[in-house]
N, C-alpha and C positions, 0 to 999 in steps of 0.2 A: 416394376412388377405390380402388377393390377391385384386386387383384394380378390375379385371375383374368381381370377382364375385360379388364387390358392382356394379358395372354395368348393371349385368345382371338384380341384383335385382330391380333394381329401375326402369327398362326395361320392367319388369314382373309386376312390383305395377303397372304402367304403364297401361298396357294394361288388368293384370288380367286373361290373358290367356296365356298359354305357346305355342301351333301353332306362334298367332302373334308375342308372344314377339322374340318367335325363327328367326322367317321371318326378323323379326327388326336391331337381332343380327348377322344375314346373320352367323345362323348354326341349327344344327337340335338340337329336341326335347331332346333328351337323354342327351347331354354333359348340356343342362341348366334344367334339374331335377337334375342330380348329385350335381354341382356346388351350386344351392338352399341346398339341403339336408346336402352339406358338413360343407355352413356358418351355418344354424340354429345348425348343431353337436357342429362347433368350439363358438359359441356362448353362447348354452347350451338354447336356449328359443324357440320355434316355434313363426315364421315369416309370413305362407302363411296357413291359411287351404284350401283345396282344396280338389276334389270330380271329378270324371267323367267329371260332366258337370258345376263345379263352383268351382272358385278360389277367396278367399276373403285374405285381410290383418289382422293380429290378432291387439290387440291395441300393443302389441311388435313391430310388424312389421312396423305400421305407424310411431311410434316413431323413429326408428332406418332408416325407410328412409328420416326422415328429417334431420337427420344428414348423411347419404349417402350421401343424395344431397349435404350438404356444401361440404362435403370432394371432391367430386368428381369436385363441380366447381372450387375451391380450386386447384385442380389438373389442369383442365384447364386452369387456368390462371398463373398459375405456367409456364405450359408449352409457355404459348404465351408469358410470360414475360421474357425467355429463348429466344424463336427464334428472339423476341425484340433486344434483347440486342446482340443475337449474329451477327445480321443483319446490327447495329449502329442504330436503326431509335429510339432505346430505353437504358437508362440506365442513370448513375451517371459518371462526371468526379470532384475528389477534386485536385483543382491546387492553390499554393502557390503562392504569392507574395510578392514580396519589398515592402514596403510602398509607396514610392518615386514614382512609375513607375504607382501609376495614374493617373500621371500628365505626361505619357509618351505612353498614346493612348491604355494601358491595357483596360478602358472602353469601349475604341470603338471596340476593338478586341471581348469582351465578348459578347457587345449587339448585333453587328453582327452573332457571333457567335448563340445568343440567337434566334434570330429571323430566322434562317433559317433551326436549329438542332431542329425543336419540338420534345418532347420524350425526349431529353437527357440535364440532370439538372445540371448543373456545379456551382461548391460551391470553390469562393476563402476561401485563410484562410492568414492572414498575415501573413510573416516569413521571418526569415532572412535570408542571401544567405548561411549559412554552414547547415542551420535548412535545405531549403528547398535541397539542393545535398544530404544529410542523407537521407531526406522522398524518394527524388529520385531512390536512391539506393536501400533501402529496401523496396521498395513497398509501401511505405506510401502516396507517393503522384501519379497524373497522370502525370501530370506538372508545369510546374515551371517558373515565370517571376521574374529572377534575375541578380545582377548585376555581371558581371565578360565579361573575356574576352574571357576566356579558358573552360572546361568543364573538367570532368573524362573521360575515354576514351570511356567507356562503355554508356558514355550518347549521345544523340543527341539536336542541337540545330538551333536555326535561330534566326540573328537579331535583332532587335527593331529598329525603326527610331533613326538615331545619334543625340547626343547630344552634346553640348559643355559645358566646365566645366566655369563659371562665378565667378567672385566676390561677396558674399554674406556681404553687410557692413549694419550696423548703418544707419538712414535716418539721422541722425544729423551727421554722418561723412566728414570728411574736402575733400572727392574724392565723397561721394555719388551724385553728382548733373554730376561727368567728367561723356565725351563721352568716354572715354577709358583709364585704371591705368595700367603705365608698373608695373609688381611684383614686380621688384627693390625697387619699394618707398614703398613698406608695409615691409622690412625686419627688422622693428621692431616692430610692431606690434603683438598682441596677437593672435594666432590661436583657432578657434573651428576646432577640425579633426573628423572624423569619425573614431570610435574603427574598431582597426583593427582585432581583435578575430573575428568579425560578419559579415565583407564581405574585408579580403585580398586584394581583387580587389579595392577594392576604395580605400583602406588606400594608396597602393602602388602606386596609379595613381597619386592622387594629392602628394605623395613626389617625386614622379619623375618629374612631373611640378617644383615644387622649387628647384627643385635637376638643370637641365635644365636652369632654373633661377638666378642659383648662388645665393639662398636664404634659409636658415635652420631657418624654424619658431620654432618661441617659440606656443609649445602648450599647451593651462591652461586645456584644456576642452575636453573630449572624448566621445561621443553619438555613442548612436545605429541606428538611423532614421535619414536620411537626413532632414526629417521636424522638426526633434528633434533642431538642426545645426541651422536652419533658426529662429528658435524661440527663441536661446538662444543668436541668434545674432542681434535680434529686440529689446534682453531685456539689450545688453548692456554687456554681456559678452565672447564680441570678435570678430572677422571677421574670415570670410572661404572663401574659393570657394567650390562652389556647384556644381550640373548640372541645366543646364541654364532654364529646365522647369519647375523649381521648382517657375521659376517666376509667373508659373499661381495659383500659392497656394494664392495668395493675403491675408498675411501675412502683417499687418500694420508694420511700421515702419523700415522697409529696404528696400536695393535699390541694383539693379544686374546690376554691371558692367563688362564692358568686359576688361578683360585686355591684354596687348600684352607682348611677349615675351617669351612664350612657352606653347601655346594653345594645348589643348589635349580632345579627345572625349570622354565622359563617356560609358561603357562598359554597356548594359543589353540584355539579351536572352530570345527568351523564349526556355526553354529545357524538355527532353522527355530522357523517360528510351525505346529503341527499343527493347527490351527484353520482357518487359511488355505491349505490345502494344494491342490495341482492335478496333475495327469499330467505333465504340465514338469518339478515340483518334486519328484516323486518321481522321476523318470528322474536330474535332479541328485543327489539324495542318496543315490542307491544308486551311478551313476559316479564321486559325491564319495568314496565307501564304498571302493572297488575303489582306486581310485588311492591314495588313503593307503593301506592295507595294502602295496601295491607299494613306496611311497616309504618305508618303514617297512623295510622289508628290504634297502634302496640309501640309506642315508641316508648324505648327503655330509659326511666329516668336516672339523674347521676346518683351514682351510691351516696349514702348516708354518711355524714361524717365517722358514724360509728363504725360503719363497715369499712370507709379506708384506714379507721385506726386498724380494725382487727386483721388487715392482711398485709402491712408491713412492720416491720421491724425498723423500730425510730433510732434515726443517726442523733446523738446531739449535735451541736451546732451553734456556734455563736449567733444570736438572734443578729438578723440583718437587719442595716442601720441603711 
C-alpha cells in the first residue's frame, strides 16, 4: 500500500469532494479517482460512495481513515525525527565510564553538556577501561571516559584534567597525620593494586612508580574500581596509591598523602571512534573540549589534612608494620 494514496484519501474524506481535494493535492482529477479506486480494489471494501454531485464516507471508510491518519502522523514524525537527528539538534549518545573519573569533572562535562544540547539524551553506563575500547570498537558505545594513556589507532581522544597519584593509608596509620611520605619507608608494607586484566594503564603506572622508587610491593589484594582500593584500605586491609581526587569521595577513615620520590600523573580520556561519528557526537566533543579547558584553570585541590580529619570519624587501629 502506497503512502500517497493514504494521503490522498484522507485529503478526499477531508474535503468530500474530488475538484477540492485535487486543488489540495496540487494535481488533477483523474490520477485521485484512479488512486481511490485502486486502494478500495487492493482492500477489497468500498471506502467513498459518491455521485455526480455527492461524495460520502461508508462506515469502512471512516474507520480506515482513523487509522490513515495515525499511520500517516506516524510518518511525519518519523520523518522529523530523522532530519532531528541528522541535524544533531536530536538524538541519543551512550557513553561509558570509569568509576573513578566522577570525581574527575566527568559531571561537569555531562551537565554542561546537558544544558546546552536540548534534544540529545546522553546515558552513562559504568565500565571498565578494556569493557569500554571493545564497546568503542564495535559500535557499542559513542564514548568513552577512561583510564589509559594511549588509545587503539583507530580511536580518537582528548584529555581529562591531570591528576596525581597520592597515597591512600589507614586514618590510624603511623604516616596518616605527614605532610609528605618518601615511598622508601612503606617498602614493607602491604599493597591494595588495581587488577590489571581491567585497565593495563593503571596497573602499569603505579608499578612504574615503585619501580622508579626502588620499591617491589608486596600485593595481598587486587580490585576492579579505584573506589573499590579506597574502601578496602579504610577497612584496614592495606595501603595504595590512588589518583589524588579520589580525595573528594569522602570515605571515612583514610587519609591521602603525597609522597615524594617518583611522582606520576594518572592517565584518563575521553575517547571517540571517528569512523562512527554523528552531529550528537560532535556537538559532545567540542562541549567535552570547552569544559575541560574551564575545569583545567579551577582545578580543585586535595583537602587539607585538617579537613579530612574534620569529616571522619577515626577507627583506631594497630599502626601498620
Amino acid at each position: 500500500m502506497k503512502l500517497n494514496s493514504l494521503r490522498y484519501f484522507a485529503v478526499l474524506a477531508e474535503e468530500l469532494h474530488f475538484g477540492r481535494a485535487a486543488d489540495r493535492l496540487a494535481i488533477t482529477q483523474p490520477p485521485l479517482s484512479l488512486a481511490i479506486k485502486a486502494l478500495e480494489e487492493e482492500l477489497g471494501v468500498r471506502l467513498l460512495l459518491r455521485s455526480s454531485k455527492h461524495v460520502e464516507l461508508t462506515p469502512a471508510g471512516s474507520a480506515f481513515l482513523e487509522e490513515a491518519r495515525q499511520i500517516l502522523d506516524r510518518v511525519a514524525r518519523a520523518s522529523s525525527i530523522a532530519l532531528a537527528v541528522a541535524s544533531g539538534s536530536r538524538g541519543r549518545l551512550d557513553v561509558g565510564m570509569a568509576g573513578s573519573l566522577v570525581y574527575r569533572g566527568v559531571p561537569a562535562i555531562v551537565q554542561r553538556f546537558d544544558t546546552d544540547a536540548h534534544g540529545i539524551e546522553l546515558i552513562l553506563h559504568e565500565m571498565s577501561t578494556a569493557e569500554q575500547l571493545q564497546g568503542l570498537l564495535h559500535g557499542q558505545l559513542d564514548a568513552g571516559f577512561l583510564n589509559a594513556f594511549v588509545v587503539p589507532p583507530q580511536l580518537r581522544s582528548l584529555p581529562l584534567v591531570d591528576d596525581e597519584f597520592v597515597l591512600c593509608l589507614p586514618a590510624a596509620h603511623r604516616y596518616a597525620g605527614a605532610e609528605a611520605v618518601d615511598l622508601g619507608d612503606l617498602c614493607e608494607e602491604r599493597f591494595v593494586m588495581f587488577s590489571r586484566d581491567v585497565s593495563p594503564a593503571n596497573y602499569d603506572n603505579v608499578i612504574a612508580i615503585f619501580s622508579r622508587a626502588g620499591v617491589h610491593p608486596k600485593t595481598v589484594h587486587a580490585a576492579r574500581q579505584w573506589l573499590t582500593i579506597v574502601a578496602m584500605v579504610a577497612e584496614g586491609l592495606g595501603v595504595s596509591l590512588v589518583p589524588r581526587s579520589l580525595a573528594r569521595s569522602r570515605v571515612d577513615n583514610v587519609r591521602f598523602v603525597p609522597f615524594t620520590g617518583a611522582s606520576a600523573i594518572t592517565p584518563a580520556l575521553l575517547v571517540w571512534n571517528p569512523a562512527r561519528t554523528s552531529p550528537a557526537l560532535e556537538k559532545f566533543v567540542a562541549s567535552a573540549g570547552s569544559t575541560i579547558e574551564g575545569l583545567r584553570e579551577a582545578v580543585l585541590p586535595m583537602p587539607s589534612r585538617k579537613q579530612q580529619q574534620g569529616r571522619s570519624n577515626l577507627i583506631k587501629r594497630p599502626h601498620q608494620r
